[in-house]
Every structure is written in structure tokens, then in C-alpha cells.
N, C-alpha and C positions, 0 to 999 in steps of 0.2 A: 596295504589297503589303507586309503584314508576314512578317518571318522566321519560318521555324516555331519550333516551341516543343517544347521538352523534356517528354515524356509520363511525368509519373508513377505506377509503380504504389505502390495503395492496399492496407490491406486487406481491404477488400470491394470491394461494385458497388454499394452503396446510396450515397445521400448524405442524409445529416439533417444540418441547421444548426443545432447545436447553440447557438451566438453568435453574431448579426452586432455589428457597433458604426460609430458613426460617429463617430470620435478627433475628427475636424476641425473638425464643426459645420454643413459644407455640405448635411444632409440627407439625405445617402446613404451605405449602407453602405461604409468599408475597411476591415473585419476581418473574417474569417468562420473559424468555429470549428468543423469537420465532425467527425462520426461517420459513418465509409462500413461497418463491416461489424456495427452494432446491438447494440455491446456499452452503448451509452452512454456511452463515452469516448471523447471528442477522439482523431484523430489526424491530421486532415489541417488545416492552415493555412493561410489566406492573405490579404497584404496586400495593400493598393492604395496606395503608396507617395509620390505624386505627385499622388491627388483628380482624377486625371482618368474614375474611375469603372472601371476594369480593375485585373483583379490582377497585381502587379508580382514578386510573391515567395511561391511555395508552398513550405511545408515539410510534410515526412510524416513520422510518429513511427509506422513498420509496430512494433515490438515496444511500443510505449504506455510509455515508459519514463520518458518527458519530456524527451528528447534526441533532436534531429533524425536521421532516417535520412538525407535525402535534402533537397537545398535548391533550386530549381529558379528558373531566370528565368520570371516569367511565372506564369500559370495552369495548366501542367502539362497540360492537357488537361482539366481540371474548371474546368471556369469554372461560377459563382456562377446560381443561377437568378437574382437581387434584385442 
């Protein structure tokens, strides 16, 4: 069983992927680049750290200012549809 994980709030309830990327070259997404409340700016982030295809490290930018609010182990509670 995995440990839970740290919920982070956003600032919306939507999620648009604004970027995925795949740094590595394995073919699959570790970067993704959200917009949750439809301004079309980024503010939720997250890595996959390790290529094991999970996200290792979300950050949220609630005031969009390009400076992390909040840094979370994990997926936050938003994990990736892709």
C-alpha cells in the first residue's frame, strides 16, 4: 500500500494540460503543465522524477506569479489523465 499523499488546493476545479513533455525519451509523458481555473495560465505543475510513469513532485503557483506556492511529494491529488 502506498502512503497517502498530500492534497493540494488549486485554483480552480478544472484541469487543461496546457504541456505535457517527455524530458527522457521513454515515450511517455513527465512533465505536465496545467491550467485548473481557465485563465490560460499555468499554475499547477508536475514531475515524474524517476520514469516510472507517476508524478513525483507537484507544484502550484495559486497567485500565477511564477513562484511556487506550495511544493508537494507526489501527485497532490491531481494525477495526470495521460
Amino acid at each position: 500500500m502506498s502512503e497517502p499523499q498530500e492534497i493540494v488546493e488549486t485554483r480552480g476545479d478544472d484541469r487543461v494540460d496546457l504541456l505535457t513533455g517527455d524530458t527522457n525519451g521513454d515515450g511517455r509523458p513527465d512533465v505536465w503543465v496545467s491550467d485548473t481555473d481557465g485563465d490560460g495560465k499555468a499554475d499547477l505543475f508536475q514531475f515524474d522524477t524517476d520514469g516510472d510513469g507517476k508524478v513525483d513532485i507537484t507544484m502550484v503557483d495559486l497567485d500565477e506569479d511564477g513562484t511556487p506556492d506550495k511544493v508537494v511529494d507526489g501527485d497532490g491529488g491531481l494525477p495526470p489523465a495521460v
